[in-house]
Structures are given as C-alpha cells and as structure tokens.
C-alpha positions in Angstrom: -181.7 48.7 107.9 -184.4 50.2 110.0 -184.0 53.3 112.4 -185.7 55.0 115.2 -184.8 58.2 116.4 -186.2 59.4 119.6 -187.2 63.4 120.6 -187.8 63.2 124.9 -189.2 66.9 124.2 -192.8 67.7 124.3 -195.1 70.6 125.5 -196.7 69.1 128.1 -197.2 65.2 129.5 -199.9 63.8 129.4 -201.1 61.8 131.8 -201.1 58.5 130.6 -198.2 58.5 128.7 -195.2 55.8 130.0 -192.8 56.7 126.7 -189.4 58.8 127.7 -190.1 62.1 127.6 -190.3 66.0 129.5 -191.8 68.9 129.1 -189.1 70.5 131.4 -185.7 70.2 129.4 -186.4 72.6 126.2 -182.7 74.3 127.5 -180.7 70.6 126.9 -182.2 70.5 123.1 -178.5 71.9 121.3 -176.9 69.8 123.5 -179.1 67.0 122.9 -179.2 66.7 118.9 -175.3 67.1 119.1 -174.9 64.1 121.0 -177.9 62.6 118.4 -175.2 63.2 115.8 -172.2 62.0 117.6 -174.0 58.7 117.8 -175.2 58.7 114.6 -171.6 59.0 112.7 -170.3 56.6 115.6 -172.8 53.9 114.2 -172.1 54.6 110.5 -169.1 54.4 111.2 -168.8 50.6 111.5 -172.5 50.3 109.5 -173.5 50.7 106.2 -176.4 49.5 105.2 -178.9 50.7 103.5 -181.6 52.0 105.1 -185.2 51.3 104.5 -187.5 53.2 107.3 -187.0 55.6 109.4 -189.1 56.7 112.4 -188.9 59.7 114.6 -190.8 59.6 117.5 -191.2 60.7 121.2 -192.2 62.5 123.0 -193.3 65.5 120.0 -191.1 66.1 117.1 -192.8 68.6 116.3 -192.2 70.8 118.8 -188.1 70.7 117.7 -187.3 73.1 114.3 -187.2 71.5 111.2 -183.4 72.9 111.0 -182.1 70.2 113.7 -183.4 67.5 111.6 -181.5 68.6 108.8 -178.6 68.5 110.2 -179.1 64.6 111.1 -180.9 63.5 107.7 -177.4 65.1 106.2 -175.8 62.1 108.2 -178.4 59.5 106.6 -178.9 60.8 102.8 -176.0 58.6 101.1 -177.5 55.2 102.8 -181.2 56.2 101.9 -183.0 53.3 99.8 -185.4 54.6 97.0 -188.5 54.5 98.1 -187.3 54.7 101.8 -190.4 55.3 104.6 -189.4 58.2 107.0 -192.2 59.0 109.4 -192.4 61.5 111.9 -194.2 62.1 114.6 -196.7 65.5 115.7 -199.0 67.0 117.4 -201.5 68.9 116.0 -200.9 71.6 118.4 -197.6 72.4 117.9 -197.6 71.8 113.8 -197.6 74.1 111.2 -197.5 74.5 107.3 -194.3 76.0 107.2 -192.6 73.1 109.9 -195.0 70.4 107.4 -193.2 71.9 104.5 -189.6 71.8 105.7 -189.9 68.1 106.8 -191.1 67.4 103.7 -188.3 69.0 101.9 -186.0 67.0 103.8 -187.3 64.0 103.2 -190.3 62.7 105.4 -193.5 61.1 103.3 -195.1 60.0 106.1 -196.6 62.3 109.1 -198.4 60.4 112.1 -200.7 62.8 113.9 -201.5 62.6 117.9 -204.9 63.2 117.5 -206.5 60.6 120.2 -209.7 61.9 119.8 -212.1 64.9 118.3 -214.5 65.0 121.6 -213.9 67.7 124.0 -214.2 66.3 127.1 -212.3 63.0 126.1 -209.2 65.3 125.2 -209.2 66.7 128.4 -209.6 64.1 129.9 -206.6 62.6 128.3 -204.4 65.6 129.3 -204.2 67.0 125.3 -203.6 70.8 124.7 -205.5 70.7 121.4 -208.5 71.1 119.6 -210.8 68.6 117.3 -210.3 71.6 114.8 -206.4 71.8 115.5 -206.5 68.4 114.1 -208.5 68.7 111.0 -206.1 72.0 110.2 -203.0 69.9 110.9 -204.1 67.7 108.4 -205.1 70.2 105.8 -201.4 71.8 106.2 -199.9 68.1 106.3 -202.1 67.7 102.4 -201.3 71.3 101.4 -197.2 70.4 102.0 -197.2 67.1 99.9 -198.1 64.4 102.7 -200.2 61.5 100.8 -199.3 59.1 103.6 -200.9 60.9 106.6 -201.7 58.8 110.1 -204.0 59.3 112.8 -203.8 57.9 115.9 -206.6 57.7 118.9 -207.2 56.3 121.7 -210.6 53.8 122.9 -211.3 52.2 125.7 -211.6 55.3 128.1 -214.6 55.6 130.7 -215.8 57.9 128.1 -216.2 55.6 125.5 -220.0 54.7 124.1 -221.4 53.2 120.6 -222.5 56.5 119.9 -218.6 58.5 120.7 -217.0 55.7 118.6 -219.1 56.6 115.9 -218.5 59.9 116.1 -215.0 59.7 116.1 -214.6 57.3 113.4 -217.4 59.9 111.3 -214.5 62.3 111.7 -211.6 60.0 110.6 -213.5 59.5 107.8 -214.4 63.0 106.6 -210.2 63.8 106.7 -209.9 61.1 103.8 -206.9 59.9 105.6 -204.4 56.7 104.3 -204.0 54.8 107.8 -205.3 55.1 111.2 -203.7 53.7 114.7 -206.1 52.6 117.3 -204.8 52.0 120.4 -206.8 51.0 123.5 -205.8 52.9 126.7 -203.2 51.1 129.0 -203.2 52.5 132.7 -199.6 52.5 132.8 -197.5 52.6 135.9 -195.6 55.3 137.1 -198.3 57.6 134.9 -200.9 59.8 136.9 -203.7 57.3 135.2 -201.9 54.3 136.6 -203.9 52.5 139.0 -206.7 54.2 138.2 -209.1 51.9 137.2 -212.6 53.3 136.7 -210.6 55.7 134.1 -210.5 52.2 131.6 -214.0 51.0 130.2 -212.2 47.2 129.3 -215.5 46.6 126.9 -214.2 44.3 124.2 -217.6 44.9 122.5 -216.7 48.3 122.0 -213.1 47.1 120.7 -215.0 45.3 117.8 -217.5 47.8 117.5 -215.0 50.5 116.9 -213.1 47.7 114.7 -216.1 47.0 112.3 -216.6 50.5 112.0 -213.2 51.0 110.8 -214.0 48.6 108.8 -217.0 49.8 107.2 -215.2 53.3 106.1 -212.8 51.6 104.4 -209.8 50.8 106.2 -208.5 46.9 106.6 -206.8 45.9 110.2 -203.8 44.1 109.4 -202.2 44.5 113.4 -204.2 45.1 116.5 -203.9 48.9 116.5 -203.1 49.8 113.0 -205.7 49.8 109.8 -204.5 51.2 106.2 -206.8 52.0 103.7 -207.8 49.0 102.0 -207.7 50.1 98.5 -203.4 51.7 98.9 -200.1 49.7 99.8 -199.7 52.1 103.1 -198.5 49.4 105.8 -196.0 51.1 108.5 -193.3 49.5 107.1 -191.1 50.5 110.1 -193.4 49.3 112.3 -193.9 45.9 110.1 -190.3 45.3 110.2 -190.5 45.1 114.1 -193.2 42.7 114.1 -191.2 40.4 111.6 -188.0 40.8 114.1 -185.8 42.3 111.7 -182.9 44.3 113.0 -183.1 47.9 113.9 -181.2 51.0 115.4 -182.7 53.4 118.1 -180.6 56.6 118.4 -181.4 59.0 121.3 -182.2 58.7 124.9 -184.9 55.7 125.5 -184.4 54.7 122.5 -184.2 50.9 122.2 -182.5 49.1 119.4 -182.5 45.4 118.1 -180.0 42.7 116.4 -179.8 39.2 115.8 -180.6 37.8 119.5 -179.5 41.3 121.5 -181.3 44.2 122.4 -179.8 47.7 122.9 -181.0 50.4 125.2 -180.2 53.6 125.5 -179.6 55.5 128.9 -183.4 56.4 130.0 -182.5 60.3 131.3 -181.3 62.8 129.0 -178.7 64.4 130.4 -177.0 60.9 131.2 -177.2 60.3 127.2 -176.1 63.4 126.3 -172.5 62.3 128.3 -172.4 59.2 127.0 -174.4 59.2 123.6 -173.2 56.2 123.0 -173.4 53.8 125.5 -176.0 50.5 125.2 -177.0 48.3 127.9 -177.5 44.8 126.1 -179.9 42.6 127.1 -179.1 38.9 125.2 -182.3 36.9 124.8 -182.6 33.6 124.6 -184.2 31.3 121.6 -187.1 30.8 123.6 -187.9 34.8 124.4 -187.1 35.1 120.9 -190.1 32.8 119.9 -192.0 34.2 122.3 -192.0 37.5 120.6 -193.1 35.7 117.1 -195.8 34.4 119.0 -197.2 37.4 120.0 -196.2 39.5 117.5 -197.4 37.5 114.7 -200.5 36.7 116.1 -201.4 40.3 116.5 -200.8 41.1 112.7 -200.8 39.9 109.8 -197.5 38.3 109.8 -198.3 35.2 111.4 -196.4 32.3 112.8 -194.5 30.5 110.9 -194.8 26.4 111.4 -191.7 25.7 111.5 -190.7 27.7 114.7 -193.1 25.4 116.2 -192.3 22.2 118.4 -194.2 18.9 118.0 -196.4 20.0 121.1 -197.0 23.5 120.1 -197.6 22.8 116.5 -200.1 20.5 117.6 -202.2 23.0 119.6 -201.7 25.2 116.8 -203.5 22.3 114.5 -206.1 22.2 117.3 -206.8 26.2 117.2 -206.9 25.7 113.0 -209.7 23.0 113.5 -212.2 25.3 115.6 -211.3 28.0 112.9 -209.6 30.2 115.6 -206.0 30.3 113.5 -206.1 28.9 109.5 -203.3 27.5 108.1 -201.4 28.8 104.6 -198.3 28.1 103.0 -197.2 26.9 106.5 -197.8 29.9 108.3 -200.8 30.5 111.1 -202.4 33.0 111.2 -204.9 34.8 113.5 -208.3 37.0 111.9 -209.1 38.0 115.8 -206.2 40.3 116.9 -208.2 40.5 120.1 -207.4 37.0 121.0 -203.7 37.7 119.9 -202.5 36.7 123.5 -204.4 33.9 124.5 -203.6 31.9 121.7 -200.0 32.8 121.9 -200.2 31.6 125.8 -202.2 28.7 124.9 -199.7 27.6 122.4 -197.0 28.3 124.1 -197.5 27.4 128.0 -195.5 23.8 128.9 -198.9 22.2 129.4 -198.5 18.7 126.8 -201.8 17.5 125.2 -201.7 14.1 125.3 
C-alpha cells in the first residue's frame, strides 16, 4: 500500500503554484489534523495492508509541528513495512534542526527540499521567501539530523533561464552532495497569477537537455522526466515510482487524490468542506482505454516503459516503427523511451486512431 497525506498550509503562495493550498487558514490546523485522523482510522478500518511509502506533501509540511505528525504516524506504525519510504515535504525557510530531528524520530528518511533555485532574482521572481543560503543550511540541518536520502527540487524554464544560470545552479546542487534532485520545468498554470503569462516561460528545449546533460555530468542518472537519483545509490522515489507503474494508492486530506483498480478518489478541494466530511470521495471510474492512456504517458516519461502486451496490433506496430528509427528500443517485451522530452509525442503518435496501412 502506498499513501499520500496532504498539508493545504503554507506561509505564503507562490505564484505559480496550482496545488491545494492557503496561506490564510493557520486557525483551521487542530481542526484539520483531527479530521486527518478520523479518516485515517476510518480507512484502516476496512484496510490492512501493509504499507510501503508514504508521502506528505502540500502545500509546506514544514510549517505544521512535528507533534501533529505523531499523532497520525501513531495510526500508521503497526502496518509499516521494513524498509518503508516516508518523505516529507519543506521549505527551507520554515525548517529547522530541531523540526529535522523530530521527523526523523518519527520515522521519515526521506526530506524533499523546495529549493527551486539558488539565484536571487529567479527566487523572487518565483514568489519564494528564502534564501540560496537558507537552502544550503536546510540541508546541513537535514544531514546533521540523520537524512541520507535528501531531495532537491528546482524549477527551469523561466524567462530567467541562460546556459550560464543552469550552470550555476546545477554547480550548487553539486557542492550539497545531495542523493536525488527534481527538475521540473515551469508550467504557467491557470487560475495562478503566472497563468497566461507567457513571456514569464522561456520554452527552450535546448536548455531542457542542456540542464539534463549537466545533471548528468555531476553524477546523477534521469530515470523520469523531472527526477535524477544519484547514479552510484538505489534512491528512486519509490512513492512516486509506484504512481508511474499504476499501483494502488491512498490520499488522505483535503485535495488529496487517491487511486484503485480502475477508480480514482478525490477528496473535497476546500478545507473547511473536508474537515465536515473527512471522509467523503468523489469517484471518477475510468475506462480501459484512459487507463492505457496513462501507461502510455507515464511509462514513456520514465523508466518504466510500456509493456507490449498492452498494445493492440496497430499500436504495437507504430511502436515497432519508433524501435526501428531508434526512438523507443525494445527489451524483454517492454518499450522504452531514452528521450523523456519526447515522452508525449510518442505516446500520441502511438496512440491516436490514425491505422498505418
């Protein structure tokens, strides 16, 4: 079993973020992780499985004391597998040694940092509250309490974004001697204050495989679109790789979004209405052809691939096609896809209704 548990608090929003969160609603957190709680022991109490990652995200978990997590990971300790991931979420701003060393205690071994990048005027820009030295202290503390699995993420792709940034921010992921790095390239979301806003976005892929190679050169192997481990330690997100293989999974709190056999669950996107009804899912039932559609693109943005046999005559065929100009190669009858970049052509290609003849 996989779970996500998701914290709508943070210190401020930032301006390009789409995820469920506030920075308004600090007096609803008691209320908030009791109804977190209620819907935990509601779940286990038809569900007992053991569980094998757990994520908390948001939002900033770090910004909520240690102490409320406690209380839940109380609820999860008898259905903990041995060597079972639990990430959480922070910001380097609003992290400390002592909240670093209580997580820890509880039971997280992997800490994701919100870093997005160590230049000044990209971070304000970007609507972040801290400092390219706030990071590299975050992750002093995160070494200093026990974390060997530590995550950066940043964000590329701004109007910002030269050769000669990249190479300074991936100089500073590499002088933190870090175990996995995120990468994600900015998305002008709707209903954000960057949506719409076009000239904020560079859309250079040359500077997508620029940053990529150089990635590459200090070490760390892509094995997904946005996420790199370092190439010599067995540090894959689990959680997250259990997503892109469409295994089941639980999301408890408000926004949270869960997943099983052909249904997905969503949890009521406000958090007052969760807190009445912690509960309560809407289910969306997919069919078995969104459900391919999701291996599609999912595999073919990691390392998971496609397997062959999800494939009809047609599409496997296009899929032979792709193998032959060396744009997917074949193994063990799974495809797979070296350029992540072209992750959503080819899954279009292969599966538009278009018949080759």
């Amino acid at each position: 079993m996989h779970i996500y548990i998701h914290i709508p608090f943070c210190a401020r929003k930032c301006p390009y973020c789409a995820f469920g969160s506030s920075d308004k609603k600090f007096n609803l957190i008691d209320d908030y992780f009791k109804a977190l709680i209620f819907e935990i022991n509601e779940f286990f109490k038809q569900n007992k499985a053991e569980i094998s990652t757990i994520f908390v995200g948001g939002g900033t978990p770090s910004v909520i004391k240690a102490s409320y997590y406690a209380k839940i990971f109380e609820k999860f300790s008898k259905f903990l597998s041995k060597n079972c991931e639990i990430t959480f979420e922070a910001n380097p701003n609003s992290v400390n040694l002592k909240w670093l060393k209580e997580i820890r205690k509880i039971g997280a071994n992997r800490i994701s940092f919100g870093t997005q990048s160590f230049d000044e005027k990209k971070l304000i820009f970007l609507g972040r509250n801290h400092t390219k030295f706030d990071t590299i202290k975050a992750v002093e503390n995160a070494k200093i309490a026990g974390f060997d699995n530590i995550n950066l993420d940043i964000i590329y792709d701004t109007k910002f974004d030269t050769k000669k940034l990249l190479e300074n921010e991936v100089l500073n992921l590499a002088n933190l001697k870090l175990s996995h790095i995120s990468a994600y390239s900015l998305i002008l979301e709707e209903n954000t204050k960057f949506g719409g806003k076009k000239s904020y976005k560079k859309g250079s892929v040359n500077l997508a495989k620029f940053l990529f190679n150089s990635l590459s050169e200090i070490g760390f192997k892509q094995y997904e679109i946005s996420n790199f481990k370092k190439a010599n330690l067995d540090v894959v997100c689990k959680h997250n790789l259990a997503y892109w293989q469409g295994k089941n999974y639980a999301g408890f709190g408000a926004f949270a979004v869960g997943f099983k056999d052909n249904k997905r669950f969503y949890s009521p996107k406000d958090i007052k209405n969760y807190i009445k009804n912690p509960t309560f899912k809407n289910i969306e039932n997919l069919s078995k052809d969104d459900l391919k559609l999701e291996r599609l693109f999912l595999g073919f943005r990691s390392n998971v691939g496609v397997n062959a046999n999800l494939l009809n005559k047609n599409e496997l065929k296009k899929a032979k096609i792709l193998a032959q100009e060396n744009k997917l190669f074949l193994k063990n009858g799974i495809f797979y896809n070296e350029n992540f970049l072209l992750a959503d052509e080819i899954s279009l290609f292969i599966n538009d209704d278009f018949t080759l003849d």
